[in-house]
C-alpha positions as CSV (number, residue, x, y, z in Angstrom):
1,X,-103.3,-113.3,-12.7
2,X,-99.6,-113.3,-11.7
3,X,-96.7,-112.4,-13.7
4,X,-95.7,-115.4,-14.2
5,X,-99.1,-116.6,-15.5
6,X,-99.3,-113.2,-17.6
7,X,-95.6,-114.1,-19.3
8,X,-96.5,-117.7,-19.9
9,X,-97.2,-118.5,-23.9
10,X,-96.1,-115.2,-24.7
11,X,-93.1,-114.6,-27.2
12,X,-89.8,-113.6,-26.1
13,X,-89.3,-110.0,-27.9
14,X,-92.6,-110.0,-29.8
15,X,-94.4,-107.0,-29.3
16,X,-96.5,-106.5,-26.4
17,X,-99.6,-106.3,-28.0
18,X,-99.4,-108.4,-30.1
19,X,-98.0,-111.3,-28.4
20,X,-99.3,-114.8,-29.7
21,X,-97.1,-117.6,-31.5
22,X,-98.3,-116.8,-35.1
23,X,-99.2,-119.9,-37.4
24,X,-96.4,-121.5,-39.9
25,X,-93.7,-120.6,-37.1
26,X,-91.0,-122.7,-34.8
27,X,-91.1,-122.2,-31.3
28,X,-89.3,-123.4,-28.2
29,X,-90.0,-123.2,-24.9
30,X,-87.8,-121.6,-22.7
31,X,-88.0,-123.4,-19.3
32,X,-86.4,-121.9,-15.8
33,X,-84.9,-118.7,-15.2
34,X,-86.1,-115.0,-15.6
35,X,-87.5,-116.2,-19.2
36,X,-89.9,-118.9,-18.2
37,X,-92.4,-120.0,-19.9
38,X,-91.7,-117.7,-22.6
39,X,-91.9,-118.9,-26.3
40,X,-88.6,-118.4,-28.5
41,X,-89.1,-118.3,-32.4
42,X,-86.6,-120.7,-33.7
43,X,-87.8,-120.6,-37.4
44,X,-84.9,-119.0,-38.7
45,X,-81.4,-120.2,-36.9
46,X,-80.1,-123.2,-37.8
47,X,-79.8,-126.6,-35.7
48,X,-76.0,-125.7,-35.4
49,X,-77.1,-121.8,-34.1
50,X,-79.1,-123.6,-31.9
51,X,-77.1,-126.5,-30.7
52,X,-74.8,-124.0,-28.5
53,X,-77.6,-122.6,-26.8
54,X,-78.8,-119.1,-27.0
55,X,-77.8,-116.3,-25.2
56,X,-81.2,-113.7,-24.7
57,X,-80.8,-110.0,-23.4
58,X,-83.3,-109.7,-20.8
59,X,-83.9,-107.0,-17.9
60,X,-85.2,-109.3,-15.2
61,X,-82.4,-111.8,-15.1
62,X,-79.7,-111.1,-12.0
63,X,-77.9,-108.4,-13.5
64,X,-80.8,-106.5,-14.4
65,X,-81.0,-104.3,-17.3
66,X,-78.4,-105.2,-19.8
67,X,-77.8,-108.7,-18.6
68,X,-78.6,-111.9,-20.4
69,X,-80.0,-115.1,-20.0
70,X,-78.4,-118.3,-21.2
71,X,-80.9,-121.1,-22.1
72,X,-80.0,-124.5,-24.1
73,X,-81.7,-127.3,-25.7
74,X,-82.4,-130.1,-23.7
75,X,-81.4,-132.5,-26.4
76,X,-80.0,-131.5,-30.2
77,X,-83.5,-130.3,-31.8
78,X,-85.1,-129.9,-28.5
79,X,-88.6,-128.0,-28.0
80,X,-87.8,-126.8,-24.5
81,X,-84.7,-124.5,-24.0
82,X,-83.2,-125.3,-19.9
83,X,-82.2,-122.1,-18.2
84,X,-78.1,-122.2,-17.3
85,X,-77.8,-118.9,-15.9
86,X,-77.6,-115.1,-16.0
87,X,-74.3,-113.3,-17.4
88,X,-73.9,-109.4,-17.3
């Protein structure tokens, strides 16, 4: 199994042993980037937190530990999250 594989279904900042999407939750799917694949919990930010896009610390993106990756919904109310880039 690659990383890739390993990372896919998994969510973003749950902890690593634990994982899973857990039942009753929101989730998005965060597609391209250093983040893909992952699962983002969406349950508690608001469509108009959301609409903007999110901006998710992560140390595999281009700047390496802390940088960020940008990802926004597709559409308003999107499941999938599009990649737009790394910022320091």
């Amino acid at each position: 199994m690659d990383e890739l594989e390993f990372m896919r279904g998994r969510v973003y900042g749950a902890d690593h042993d634990d994982p899973a999407p857990r039942s009753g939750r929101r989730y998005a799917e965060l597609v391209g980037g250093p983040l893909d694949g992952l699962l983002l919990d969406v349950t508690d930010r608001t469509a108009p937190e959301l609409d903007d896009g999110v901006v998710l610390p992560t140390e595999i993106g281009s700047h390496g530990p802390g940088g960020s990756a940008v990802y926004v919904p597709r559409t308003p109310g999107a499941r999938h999250f599009d990649w737009r880039g790394d910022v320091p």
